[in-house]
C-alpha positions in Angstrom: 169.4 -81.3 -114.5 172.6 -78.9 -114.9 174.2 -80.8 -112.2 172.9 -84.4 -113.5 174.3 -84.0 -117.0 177.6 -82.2 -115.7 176.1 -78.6 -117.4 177.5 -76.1 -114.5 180.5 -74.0 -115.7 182.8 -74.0 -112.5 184.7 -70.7 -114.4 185.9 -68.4 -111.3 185.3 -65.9 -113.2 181.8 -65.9 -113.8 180.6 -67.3 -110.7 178.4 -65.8 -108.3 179.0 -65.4 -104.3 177.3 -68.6 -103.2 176.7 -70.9 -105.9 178.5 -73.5 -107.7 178.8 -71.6 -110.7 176.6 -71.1 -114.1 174.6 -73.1 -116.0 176.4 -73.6 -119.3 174.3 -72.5 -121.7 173.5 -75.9 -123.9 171.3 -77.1 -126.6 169.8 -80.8 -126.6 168.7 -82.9 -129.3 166.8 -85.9 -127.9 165.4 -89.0 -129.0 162.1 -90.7 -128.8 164.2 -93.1 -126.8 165.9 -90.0 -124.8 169.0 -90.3 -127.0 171.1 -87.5 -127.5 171.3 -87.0 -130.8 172.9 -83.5 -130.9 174.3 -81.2 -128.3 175.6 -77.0 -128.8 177.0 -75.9 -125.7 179.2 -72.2 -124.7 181.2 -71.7 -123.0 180.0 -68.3 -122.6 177.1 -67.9 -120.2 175.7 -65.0 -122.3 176.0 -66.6 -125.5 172.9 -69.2 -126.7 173.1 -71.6 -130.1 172.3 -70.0 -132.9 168.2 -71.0 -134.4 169.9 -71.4 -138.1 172.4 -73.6 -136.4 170.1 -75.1 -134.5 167.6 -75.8 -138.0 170.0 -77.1 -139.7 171.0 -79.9 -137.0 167.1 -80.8 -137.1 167.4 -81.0 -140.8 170.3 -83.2 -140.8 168.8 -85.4 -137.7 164.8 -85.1 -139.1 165.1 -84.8 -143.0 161.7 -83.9 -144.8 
């Protein structure tokens, strides 16, 4: 899937002997329908979306 949907950060930096590089860290909001309907990514491998960020993007996308 990180490859599929172009998710690998190809940073020198940060990539290990051997592989391609990192997974970017990335948050998907998905249809029924597989839609995207929101997407967070980092660009730093150690960092992950905030859950209040996150929330809030439900909120907007899934209203009570």
């Amino acid at each position: 899937m990180t490859d599929l949907f172009g998710l690998r950060n190809h940073n020198t930096a940060v990539r290990p002997p051997g592989l391609a590089g990192l997974p970017i860290p990335t948050t998907l909001m998905v249809s029924a329908q597989g839609q995207v309907l929101w997407k967070d990514q980092s660009a730093d491998y150690m960092q992950r979306s905030d859950p209040d960020y996150v929330r809030q993007a439900l909120n907007n996308h899934f209203p009570a």
